[in-house]
MARMI-898736 format. One line per field, with one value per residue (C-alpha): x, y, z; residue in one letter; residue number from 0. Coordinates in Angstrom, 1 decimal. Layout:
<nodes>
X = X / ...
Y = Y / ...
Z = Z / ...
residuo = a / ...
num = NUM / ...
</nodes>
This chain:
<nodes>
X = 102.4 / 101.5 / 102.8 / 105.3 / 105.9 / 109.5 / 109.9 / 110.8 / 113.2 / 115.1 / 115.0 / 116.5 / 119.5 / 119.9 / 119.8 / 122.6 / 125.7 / 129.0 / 130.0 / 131.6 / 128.3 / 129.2 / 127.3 / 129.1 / 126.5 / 124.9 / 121.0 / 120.0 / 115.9 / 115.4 / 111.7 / 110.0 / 109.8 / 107.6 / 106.9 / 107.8 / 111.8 / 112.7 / 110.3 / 110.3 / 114.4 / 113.7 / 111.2 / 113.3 / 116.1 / 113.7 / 113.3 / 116.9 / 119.7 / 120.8 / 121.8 / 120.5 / 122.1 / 120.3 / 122.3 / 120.1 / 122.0 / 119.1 / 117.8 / 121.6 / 123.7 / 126.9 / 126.7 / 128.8 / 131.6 / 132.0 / 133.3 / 135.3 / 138.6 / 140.1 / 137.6 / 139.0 / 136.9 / 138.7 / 138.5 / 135.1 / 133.8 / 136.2 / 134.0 / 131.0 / 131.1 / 132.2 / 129.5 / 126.7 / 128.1 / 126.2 / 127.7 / 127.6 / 128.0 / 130.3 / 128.2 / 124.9 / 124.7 / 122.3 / 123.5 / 121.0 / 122.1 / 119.1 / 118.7 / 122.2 / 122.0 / 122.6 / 125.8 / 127.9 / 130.9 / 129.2 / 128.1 / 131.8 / 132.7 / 130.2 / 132.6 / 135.1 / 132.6 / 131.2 / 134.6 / 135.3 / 132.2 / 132.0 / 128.4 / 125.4 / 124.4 / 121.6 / 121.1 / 117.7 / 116.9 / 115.1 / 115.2 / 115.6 / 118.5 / 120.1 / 119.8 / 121.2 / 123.9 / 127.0 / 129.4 / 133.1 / 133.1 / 130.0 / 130.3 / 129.2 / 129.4 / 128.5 / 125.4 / 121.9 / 118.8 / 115.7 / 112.6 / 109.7 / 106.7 / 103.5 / 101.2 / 99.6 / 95.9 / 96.6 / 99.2 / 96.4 / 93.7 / 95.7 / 96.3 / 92.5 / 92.0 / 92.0 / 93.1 / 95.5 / 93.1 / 90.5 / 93.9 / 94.2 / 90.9 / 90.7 / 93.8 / 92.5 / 89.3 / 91.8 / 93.7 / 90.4 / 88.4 / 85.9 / 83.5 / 84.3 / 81.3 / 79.0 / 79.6 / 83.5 / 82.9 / 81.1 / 83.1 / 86.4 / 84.8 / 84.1 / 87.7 / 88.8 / 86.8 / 88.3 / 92.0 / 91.3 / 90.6 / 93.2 / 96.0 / 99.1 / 101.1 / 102.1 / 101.5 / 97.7 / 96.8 / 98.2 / 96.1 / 92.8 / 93.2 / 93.4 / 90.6 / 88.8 / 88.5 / 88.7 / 89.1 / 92.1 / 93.7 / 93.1 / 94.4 / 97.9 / 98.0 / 97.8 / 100.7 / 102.4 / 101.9 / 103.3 / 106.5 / 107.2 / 106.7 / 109.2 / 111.3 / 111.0 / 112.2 / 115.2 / 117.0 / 115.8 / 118.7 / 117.2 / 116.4 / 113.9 / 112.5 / 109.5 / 108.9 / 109.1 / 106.4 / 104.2 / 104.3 / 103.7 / 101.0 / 99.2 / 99.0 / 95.6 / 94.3 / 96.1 / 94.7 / 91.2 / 91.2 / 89.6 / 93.0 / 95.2 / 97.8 / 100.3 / 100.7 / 102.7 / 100.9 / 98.5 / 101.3 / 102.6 / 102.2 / 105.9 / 106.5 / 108.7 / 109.5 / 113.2 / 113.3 / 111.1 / 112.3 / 114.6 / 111.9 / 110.3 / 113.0 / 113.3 / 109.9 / 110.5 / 113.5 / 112.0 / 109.4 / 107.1 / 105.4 / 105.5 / 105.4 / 103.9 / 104.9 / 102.9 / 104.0 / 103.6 / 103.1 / 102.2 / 105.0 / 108.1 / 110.3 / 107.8 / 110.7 / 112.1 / 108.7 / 108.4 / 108.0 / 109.1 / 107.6 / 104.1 / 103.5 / 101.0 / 102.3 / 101.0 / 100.9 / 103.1 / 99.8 / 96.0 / 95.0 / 97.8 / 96.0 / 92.5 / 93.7 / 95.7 / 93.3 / 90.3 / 88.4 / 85.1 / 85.8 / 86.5 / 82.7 / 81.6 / 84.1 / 83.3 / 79.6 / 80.6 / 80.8 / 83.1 / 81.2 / 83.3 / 85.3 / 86.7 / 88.6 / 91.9 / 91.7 / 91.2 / 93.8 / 96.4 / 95.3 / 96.0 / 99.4 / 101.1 / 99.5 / 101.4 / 104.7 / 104.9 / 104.8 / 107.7 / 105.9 / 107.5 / 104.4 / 103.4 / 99.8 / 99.3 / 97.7 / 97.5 / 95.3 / 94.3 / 93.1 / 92.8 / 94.2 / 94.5 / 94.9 / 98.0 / 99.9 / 102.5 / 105.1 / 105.3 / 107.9 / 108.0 / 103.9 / 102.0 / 99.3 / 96.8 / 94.7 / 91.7 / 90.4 / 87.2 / 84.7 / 81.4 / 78.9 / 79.9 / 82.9 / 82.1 / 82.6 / 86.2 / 86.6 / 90.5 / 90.7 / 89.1 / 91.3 / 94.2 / 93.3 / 92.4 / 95.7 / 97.3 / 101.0 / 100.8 / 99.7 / 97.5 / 96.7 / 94.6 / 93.8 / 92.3 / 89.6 / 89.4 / 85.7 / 83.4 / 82.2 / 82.9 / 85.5 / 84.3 / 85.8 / 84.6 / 87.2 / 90.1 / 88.7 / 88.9 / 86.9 / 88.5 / 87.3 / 89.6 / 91.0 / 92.5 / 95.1 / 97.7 / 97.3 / 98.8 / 102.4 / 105.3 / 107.4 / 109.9 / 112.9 / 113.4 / 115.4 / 117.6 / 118.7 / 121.9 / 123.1 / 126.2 / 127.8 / 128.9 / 132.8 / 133.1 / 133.2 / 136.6 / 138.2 / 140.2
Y = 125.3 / 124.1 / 120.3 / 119.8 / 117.2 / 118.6 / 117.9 / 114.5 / 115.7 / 117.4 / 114.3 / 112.4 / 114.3 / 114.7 / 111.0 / 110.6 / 111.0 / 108.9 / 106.7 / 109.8 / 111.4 / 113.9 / 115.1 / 115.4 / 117.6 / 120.9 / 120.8 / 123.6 / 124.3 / 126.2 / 127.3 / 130.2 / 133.1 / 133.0 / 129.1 / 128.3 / 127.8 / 129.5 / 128.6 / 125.4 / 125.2 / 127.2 / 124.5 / 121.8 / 123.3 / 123.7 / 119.7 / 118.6 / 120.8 / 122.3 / 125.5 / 127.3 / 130.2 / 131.8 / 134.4 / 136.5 / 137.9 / 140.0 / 141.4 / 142.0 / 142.2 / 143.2 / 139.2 / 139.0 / 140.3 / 137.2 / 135.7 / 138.1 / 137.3 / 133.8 / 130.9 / 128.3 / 127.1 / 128.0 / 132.1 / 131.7 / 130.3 / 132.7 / 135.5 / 133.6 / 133.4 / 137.4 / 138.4 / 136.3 / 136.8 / 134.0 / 130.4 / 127.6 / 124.1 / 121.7 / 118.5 / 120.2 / 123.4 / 123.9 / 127.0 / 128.6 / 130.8 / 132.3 / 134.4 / 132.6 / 134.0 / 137.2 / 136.2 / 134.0 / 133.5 / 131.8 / 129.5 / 128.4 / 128.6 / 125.3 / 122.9 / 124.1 / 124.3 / 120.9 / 119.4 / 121.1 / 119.2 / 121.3 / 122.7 / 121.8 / 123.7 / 124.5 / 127.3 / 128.3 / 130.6 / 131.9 / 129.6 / 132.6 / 134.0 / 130.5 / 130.0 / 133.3 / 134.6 / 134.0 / 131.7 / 131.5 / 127.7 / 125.7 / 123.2 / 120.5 / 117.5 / 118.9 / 119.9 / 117.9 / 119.6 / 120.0 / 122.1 / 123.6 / 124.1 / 125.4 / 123.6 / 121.1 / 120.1 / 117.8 / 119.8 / 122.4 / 119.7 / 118.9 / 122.4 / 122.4 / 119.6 / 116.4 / 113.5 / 110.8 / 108.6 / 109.8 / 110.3 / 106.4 / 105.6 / 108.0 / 105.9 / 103.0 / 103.9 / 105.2 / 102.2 / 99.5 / 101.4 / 102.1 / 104.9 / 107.5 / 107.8 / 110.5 / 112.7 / 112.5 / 112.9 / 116.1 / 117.3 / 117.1 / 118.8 / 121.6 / 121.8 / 121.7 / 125.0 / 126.4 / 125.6 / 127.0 / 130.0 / 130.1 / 128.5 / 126.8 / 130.0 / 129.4 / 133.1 / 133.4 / 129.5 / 130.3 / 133.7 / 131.9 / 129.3 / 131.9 / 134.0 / 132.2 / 135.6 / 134.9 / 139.2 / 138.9 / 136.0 / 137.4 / 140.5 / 138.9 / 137.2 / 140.6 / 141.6 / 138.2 / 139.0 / 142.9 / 140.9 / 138.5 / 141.8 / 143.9 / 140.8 / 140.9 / 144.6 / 143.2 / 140.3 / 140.4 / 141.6 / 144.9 / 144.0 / 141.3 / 143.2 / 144.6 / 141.4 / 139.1 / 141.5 / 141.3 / 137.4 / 136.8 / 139.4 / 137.8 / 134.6 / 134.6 / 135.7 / 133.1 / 130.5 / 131.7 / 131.2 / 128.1 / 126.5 / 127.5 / 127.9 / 130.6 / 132.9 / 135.8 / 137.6 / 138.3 / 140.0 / 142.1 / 141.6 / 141.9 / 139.1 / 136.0 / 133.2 / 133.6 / 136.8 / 136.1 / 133.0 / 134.4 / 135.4 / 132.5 / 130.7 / 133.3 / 132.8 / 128.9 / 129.3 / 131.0 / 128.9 / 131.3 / 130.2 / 126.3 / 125.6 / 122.5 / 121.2 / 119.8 / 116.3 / 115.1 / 111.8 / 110.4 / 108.0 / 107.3 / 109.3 / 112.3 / 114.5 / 113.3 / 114.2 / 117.6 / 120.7 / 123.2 / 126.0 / 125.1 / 124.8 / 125.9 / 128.6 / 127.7 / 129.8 / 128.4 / 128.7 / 128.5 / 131.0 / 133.5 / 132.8 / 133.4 / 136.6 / 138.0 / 138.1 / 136.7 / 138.9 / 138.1 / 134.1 / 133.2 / 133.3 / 131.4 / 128.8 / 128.7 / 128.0 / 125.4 / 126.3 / 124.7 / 125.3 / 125.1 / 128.5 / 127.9 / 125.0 / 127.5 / 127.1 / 123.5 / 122.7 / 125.4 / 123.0 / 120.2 / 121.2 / 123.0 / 118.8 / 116.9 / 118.9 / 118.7 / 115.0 / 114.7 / 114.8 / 116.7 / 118.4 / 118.2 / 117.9 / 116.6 / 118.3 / 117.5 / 118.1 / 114.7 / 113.3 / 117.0 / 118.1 / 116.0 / 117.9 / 116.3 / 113.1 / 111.8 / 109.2 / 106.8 / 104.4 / 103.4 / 103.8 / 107.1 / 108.4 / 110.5 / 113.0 / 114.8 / 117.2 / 118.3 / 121.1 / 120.6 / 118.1 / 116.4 / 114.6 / 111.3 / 113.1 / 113.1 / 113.1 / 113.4 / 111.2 / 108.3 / 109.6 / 109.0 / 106.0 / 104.2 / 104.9 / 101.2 / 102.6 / 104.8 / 101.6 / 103.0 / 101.0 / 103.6 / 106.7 / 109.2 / 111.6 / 114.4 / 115.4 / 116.1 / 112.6 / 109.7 / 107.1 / 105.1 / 103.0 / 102.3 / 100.1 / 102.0 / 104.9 / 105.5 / 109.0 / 110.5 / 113.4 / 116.2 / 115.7 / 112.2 / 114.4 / 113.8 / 109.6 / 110.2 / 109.5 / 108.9 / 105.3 / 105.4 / 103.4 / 101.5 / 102.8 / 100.3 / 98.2 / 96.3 / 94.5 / 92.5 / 90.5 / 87.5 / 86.9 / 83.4 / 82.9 / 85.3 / 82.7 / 79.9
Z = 254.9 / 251.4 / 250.6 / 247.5 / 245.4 / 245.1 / 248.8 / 247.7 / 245.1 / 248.1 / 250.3 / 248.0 / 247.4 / 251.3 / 251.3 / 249.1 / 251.4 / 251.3 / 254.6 / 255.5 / 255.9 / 252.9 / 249.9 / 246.3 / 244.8 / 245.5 / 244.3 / 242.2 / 242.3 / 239.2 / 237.9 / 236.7 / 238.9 / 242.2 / 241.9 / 245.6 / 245.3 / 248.4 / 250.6 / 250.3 / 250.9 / 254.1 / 255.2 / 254.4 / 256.0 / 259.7 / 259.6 / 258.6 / 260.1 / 263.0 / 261.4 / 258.1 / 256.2 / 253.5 / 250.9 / 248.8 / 245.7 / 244.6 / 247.6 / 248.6 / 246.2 / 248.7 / 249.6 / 246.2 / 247.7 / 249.4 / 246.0 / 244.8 / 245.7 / 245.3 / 244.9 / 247.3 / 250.4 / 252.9 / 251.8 / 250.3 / 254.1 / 256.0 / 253.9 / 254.4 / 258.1 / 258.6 / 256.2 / 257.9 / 261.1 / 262.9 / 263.7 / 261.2 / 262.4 / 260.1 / 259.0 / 260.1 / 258.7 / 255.0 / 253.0 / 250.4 / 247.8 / 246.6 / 243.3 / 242.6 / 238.4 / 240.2 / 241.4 / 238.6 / 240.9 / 243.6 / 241.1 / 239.9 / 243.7 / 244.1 / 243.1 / 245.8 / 248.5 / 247.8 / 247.9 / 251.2 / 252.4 / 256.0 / 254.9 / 252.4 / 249.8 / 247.7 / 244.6 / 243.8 / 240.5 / 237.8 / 234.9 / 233.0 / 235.0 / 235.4 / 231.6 / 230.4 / 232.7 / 232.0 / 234.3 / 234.1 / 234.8 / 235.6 / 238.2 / 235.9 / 238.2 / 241.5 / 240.9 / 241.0 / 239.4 / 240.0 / 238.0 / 240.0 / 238.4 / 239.9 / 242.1 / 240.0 / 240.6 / 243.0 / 245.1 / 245.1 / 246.4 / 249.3 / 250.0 / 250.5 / 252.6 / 250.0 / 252.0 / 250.4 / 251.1 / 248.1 / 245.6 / 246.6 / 245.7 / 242.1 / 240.9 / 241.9 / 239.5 / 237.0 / 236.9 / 237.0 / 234.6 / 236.7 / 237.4 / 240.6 / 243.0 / 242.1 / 245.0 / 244.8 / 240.8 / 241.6 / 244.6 / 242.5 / 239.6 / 241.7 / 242.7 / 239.5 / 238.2 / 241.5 / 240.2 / 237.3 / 238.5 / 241.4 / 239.4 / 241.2 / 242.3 / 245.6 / 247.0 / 245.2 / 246.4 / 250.3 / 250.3 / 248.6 / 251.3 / 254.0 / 252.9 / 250.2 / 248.7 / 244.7 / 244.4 / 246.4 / 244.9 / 241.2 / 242.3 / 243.5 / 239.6 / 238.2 / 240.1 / 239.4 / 236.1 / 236.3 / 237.6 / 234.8 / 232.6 / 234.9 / 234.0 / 230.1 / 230.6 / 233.3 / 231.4 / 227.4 / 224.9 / 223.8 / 220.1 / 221.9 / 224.6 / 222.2 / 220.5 / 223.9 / 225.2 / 222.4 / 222.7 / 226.4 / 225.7 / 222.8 / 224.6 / 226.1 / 222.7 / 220.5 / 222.6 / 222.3 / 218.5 / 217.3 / 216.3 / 219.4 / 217.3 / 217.8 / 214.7 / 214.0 / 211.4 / 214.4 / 215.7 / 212.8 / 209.8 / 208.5 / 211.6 / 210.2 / 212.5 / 212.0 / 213.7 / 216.7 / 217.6 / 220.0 / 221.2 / 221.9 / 223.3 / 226.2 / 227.5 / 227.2 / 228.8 / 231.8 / 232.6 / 231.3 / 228.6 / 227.5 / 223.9 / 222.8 / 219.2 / 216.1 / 214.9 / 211.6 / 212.7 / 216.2 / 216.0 / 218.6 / 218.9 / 219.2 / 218.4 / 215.8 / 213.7 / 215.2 / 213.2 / 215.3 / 213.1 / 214.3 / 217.7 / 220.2 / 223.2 / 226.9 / 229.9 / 232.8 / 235.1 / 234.2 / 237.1 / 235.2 / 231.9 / 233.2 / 235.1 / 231.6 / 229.1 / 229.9 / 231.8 / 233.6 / 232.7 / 236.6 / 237.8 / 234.2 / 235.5 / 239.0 / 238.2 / 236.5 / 232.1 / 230.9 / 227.7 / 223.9 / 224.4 / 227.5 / 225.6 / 225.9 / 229.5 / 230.0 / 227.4 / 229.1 / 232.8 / 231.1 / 229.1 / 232.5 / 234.0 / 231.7 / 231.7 / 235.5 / 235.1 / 232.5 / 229.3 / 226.7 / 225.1 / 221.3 / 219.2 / 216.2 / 213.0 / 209.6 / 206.8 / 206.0 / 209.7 / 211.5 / 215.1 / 218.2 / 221.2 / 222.5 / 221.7 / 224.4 / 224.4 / 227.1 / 226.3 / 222.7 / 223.3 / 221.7 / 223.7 / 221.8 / 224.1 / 223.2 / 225.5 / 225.4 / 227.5 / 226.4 / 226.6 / 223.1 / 224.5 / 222.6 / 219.1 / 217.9 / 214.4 / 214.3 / 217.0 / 215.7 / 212.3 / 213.9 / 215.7 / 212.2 / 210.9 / 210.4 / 210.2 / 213.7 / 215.9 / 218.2 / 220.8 / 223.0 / 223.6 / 226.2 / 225.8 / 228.9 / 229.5 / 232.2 / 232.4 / 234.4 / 233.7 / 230.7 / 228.0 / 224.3 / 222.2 / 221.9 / 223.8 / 227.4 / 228.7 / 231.6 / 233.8 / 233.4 / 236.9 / 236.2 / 234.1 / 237.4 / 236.7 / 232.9 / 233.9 / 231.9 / 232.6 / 236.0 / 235.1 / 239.0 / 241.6 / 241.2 / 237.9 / 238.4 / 235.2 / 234.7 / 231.7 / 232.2 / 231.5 / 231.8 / 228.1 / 227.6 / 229.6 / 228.2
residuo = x / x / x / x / x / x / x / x / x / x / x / x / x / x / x / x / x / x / x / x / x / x / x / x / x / x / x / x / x / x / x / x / x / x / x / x / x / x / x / x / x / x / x / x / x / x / x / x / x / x / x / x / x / x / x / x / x / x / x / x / x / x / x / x / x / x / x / x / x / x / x / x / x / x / x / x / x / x / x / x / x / x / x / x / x / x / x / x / x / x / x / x / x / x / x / x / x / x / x / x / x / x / x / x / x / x / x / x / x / x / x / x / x / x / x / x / x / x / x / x / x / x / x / x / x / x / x / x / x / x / x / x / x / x / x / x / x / x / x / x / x / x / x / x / x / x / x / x / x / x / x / x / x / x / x / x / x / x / x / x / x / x / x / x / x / x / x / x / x / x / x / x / x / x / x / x / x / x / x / x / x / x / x / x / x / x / x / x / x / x / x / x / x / x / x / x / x / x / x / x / x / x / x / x / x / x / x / x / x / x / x / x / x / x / x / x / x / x / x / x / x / x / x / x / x / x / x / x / x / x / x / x / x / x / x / x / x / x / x / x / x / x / x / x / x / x / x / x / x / x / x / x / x / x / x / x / x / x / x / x / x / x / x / x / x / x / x / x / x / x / x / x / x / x / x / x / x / x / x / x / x / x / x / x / x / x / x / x / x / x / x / x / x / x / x / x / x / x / x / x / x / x / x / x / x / x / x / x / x / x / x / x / x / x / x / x / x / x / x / x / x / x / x / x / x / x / x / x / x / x / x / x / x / x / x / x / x / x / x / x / x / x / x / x / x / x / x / x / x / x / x / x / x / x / x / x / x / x / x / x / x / x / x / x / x / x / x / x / x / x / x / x / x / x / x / x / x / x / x / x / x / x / x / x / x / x / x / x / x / x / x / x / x / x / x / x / x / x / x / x / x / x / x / x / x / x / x / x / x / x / x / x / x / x / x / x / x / x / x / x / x / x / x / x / x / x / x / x / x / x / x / x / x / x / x / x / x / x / x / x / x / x / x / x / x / x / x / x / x / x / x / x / x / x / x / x / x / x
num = 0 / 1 / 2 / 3 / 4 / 5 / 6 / 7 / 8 / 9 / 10 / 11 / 12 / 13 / 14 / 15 / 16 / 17 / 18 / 19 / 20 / 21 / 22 / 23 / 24 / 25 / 26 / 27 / 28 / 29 / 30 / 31 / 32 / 33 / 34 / 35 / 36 / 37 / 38 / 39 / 40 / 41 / 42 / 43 / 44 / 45 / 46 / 47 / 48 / 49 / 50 / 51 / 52 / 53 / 54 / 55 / 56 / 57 / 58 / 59 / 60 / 61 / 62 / 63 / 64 / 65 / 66 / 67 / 68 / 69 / 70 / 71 / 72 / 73 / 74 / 75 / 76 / 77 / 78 / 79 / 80 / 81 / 82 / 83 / 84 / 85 / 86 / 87 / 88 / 89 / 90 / 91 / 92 / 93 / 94 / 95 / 96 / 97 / 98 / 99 / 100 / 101 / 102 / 103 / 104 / 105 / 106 / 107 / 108 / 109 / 110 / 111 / 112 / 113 / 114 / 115 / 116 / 117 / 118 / 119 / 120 / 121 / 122 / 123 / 124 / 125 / 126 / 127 / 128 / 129 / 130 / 131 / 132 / 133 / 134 / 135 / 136 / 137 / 138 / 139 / 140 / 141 / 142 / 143 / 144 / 145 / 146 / 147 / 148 / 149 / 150 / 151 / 152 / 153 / 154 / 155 / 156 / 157 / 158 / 159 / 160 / 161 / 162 / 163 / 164 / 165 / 166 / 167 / 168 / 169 / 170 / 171 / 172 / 173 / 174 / 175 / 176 / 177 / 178 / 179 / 180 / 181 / 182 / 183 / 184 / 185 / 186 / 187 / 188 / 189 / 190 / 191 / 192 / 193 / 194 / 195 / 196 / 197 / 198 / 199 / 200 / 201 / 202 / 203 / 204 / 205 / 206 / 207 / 208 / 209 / 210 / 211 / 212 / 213 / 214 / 215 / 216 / 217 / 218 / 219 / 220 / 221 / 222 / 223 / 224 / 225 / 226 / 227 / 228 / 229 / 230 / 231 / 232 / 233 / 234 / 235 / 236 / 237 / 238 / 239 / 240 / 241 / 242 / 243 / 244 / 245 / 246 / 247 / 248 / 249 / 250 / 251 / 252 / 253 / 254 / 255 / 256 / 257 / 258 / 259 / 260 / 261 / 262 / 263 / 264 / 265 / 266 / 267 / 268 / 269 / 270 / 271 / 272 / 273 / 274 / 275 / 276 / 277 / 278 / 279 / 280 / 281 / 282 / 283 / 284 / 285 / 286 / 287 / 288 / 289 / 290 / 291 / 292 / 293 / 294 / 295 / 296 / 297 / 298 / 299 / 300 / 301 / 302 / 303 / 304 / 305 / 306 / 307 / 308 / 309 / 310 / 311 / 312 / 313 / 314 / 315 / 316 / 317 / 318 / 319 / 320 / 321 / 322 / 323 / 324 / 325 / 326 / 327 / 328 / 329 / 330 / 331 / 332 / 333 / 334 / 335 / 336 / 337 / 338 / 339 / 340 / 341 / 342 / 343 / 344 / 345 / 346 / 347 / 348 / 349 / 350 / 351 / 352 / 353 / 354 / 355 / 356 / 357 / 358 / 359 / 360 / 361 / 362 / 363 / 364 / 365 / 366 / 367 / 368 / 369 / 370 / 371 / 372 / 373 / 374 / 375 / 376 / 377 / 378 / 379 / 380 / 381 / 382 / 383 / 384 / 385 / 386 / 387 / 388 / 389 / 390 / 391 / 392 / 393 / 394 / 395 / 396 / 397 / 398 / 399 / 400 / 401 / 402 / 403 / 404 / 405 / 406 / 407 / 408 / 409 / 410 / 411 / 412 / 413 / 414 / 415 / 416 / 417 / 418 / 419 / 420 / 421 / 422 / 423 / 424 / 425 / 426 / 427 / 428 / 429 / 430 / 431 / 432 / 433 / 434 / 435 / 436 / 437 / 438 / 439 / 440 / 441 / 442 / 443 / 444 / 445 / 446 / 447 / 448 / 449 / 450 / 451 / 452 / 453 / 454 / 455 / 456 / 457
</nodes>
């Protein structure tokens, strides 16, 4: 059984139960296709409740029949219970509908059922399907979400036998400033090239961890990858279908050039942004592809000096990326090279790192002080990162550009390299696997505030 960080996501929404013992929301796990949605409910499900009902709307689609008549709770679980035909326990009974885009009405029907507050419910889906089918009436107000993403590096370490103890002692490194041990340096190293090669999909990391067969586990991408295509044929509008392709295919490629950034004219020469954008949208919106955006000026907000016309186009999972387009790389990287053209790769590792943590991903890139690999905002704080594969990891002219920029107020900056954990000035080097310690500010549980009144009085 492989360990999610999401499993936290769903104990906290269990945990959030009136006096009555009640939930007031349904949790909807959304993600890109085949990230781990549905397994993980049924897991959850085996160490919480009594009793678990699972409705597949695209494996079955007669289960809709169960909402179509009227949408109360008492006719949607009379319907329910016939179609499942198997007892359901009020007050400890967990009720997944899976592949819920398929299925619009049992999403209105959430509001109802959470009300009726006899069962729990969670939806899982697509973010493509979730984002582009049309409901009647969402239940806004009833529903906590949730993304999946991929296991990240660290998921994928534990899945291979990385205590907590020796995550406890990296932060502790990461947090000091001081060098990792040479033999836990090199060991995670080695695990890194692996998870660059294997990626986070939860099908290819459980069969390279039963067979430690790379063959086998590249294999599975390929067909992962046949899916996400069968997809772009399922759900685009037809005027995008072509264009959508083209894109998602031209990934690998537009990553490998010396800029990494996405351009159309590579595609077609007649392409214009206004008429693909569409395009790029869908595979954002389906977790597919993550774009990361050029900024004028590292300054907070990130977004507000965005220019969305120039942007860099990540796939949602290095092992996908390696499998796609880049034929042959998987042994270079296993042996170790990390050498200047497999920059695309690290940079993809690092991108799919930084949006699993919360980061909204953008680079900056102007003539004047040149490109920075990624600048993040934690706070009102920019955080410039470089990320570097060769040996030269020290030399970073746009870096230290950017960094002697009055205006921008930079306090610091990281530089991801092979290396051990160093600092000079403003500089701190990282090894590329301390990527899962660059976390955005958690605002506490709890943060009570109150005004006081006494000065209305009189």
């Amino acid at each position: 059984m492989l360990t999610r960080t999401s499993w936290s996501a769903l104990e906290n929404w269990w945990s959030q139960r009136t006096p009555e013992g009640k939930l007031t929301k349904a949790l909807m796990l959304t993600g890109a296709r085949q990230t781990g949605k549905t397994t993980l409910v049924r897991q959850f499900a085996a160490a919480h409740y009594k009793r678990f009902a699972e409705l597949n709307f695209l494996e079955n689609p007669q289960a809709a029949q169960i909402f179509e008549g009227d949408l109360d709770a008492a006719t949607i679980i009379t319907n329910l219970t016939a179609y499942l035909r198997q007892p359901l326990e009020a007050g400890n009974t967990l009720v997944l509908f899976d592949e819920i885009q398929e299925c619009p009405r049992a999403r209105t029907a959430i509001k109802f059922l959470v009300e009726d507050g006899r069962f729990d419910y969670v939806e899982t889906g697509s973010l493509l399907g979730v984002k582009n089918v049309q409901v009647a009436s969402y239940p806004v107000g009833f529903e906590e979400r949730h993304r999946m993403y991929p296991l990240t590096f660290r998921e994928f370490c534990t899945a291979n036998g990385v205590q907590e103890h020796t995550f406890a002692s990296l932060r502790e490194c990461f947090e000091q400033r001081t060098p990792v041990s040479p033999a836990v340096h090199s060991t995670m190293m080695r695990l890194l090239q692996l998870y660059l090669v294997v990626g986070g999909m939860p099908e290819v990391v459980q069969r390279y961890v039963d067979t430690h067969d790379i063959a086998q586990a590249v294999q599975l991408q390929r067909d992962l990858l046949d899916l996400y295509r069968q997809d772009i044929a399922k759900y685009a509008e037809d005027k995008d279908k072509e264009k959508v392709r083209a894109i998602f295919d031209a990934i690998p490629s537009q990553l490998d050039d010396k800029n990494r950034r996405f351009v159309l004219a590579d595609l077609s020469k007649s392409a214009r942004s206004n008429r693909y954008a569409s395009s790029f949208l869908w595979l954002a919106d389906a977790g597919v592809a993550l774009p990361c955006y050029n900024v004028t000026a590292p300054m907070a907000p990130l977004a507000s000096n965005g220019n969305h016309s120039l942007f860099k186009l990540f796939l949602n999972d290095v092992g996908l990326l390696c499998a796609q387009g880049m034929d042959g790389i998987q042994m270079r990287l296993l042996q170790g090279d990390l050498s200047v053209n497999m920059g695309a790769v690290l940079e993809n590792y690092v991108a799919q790192e930084l949006q699993a943590q919360g980061f909204e991903l953008h680079y900056l890139n102007t003539v004047r002080h040149g490109e920075v690999d990624f600048v993040v905002q934690q706070g009102d704080e920019v955080l410039p990162i470089e990320v570097k594969s060769g040996n030269d990891w020290t030399h970073h002219k746009a870096l230290d550009n950017a960094l002697a920029v009055a205006e921008w107020n930079l306090d610091h900056a990281y530089v991801l390299c092979k290396g051990n954990v160093s600092v000079d000035g403003k500089v701190t080097y990282l090894p590329l696997y301390m990527t899962m310690f660059i976390e955005p500010p958690q605002l506490p549980a709890s943060l009570p505030y109150f005004v006081d009144l006494s000065g209305l009085q009189g």
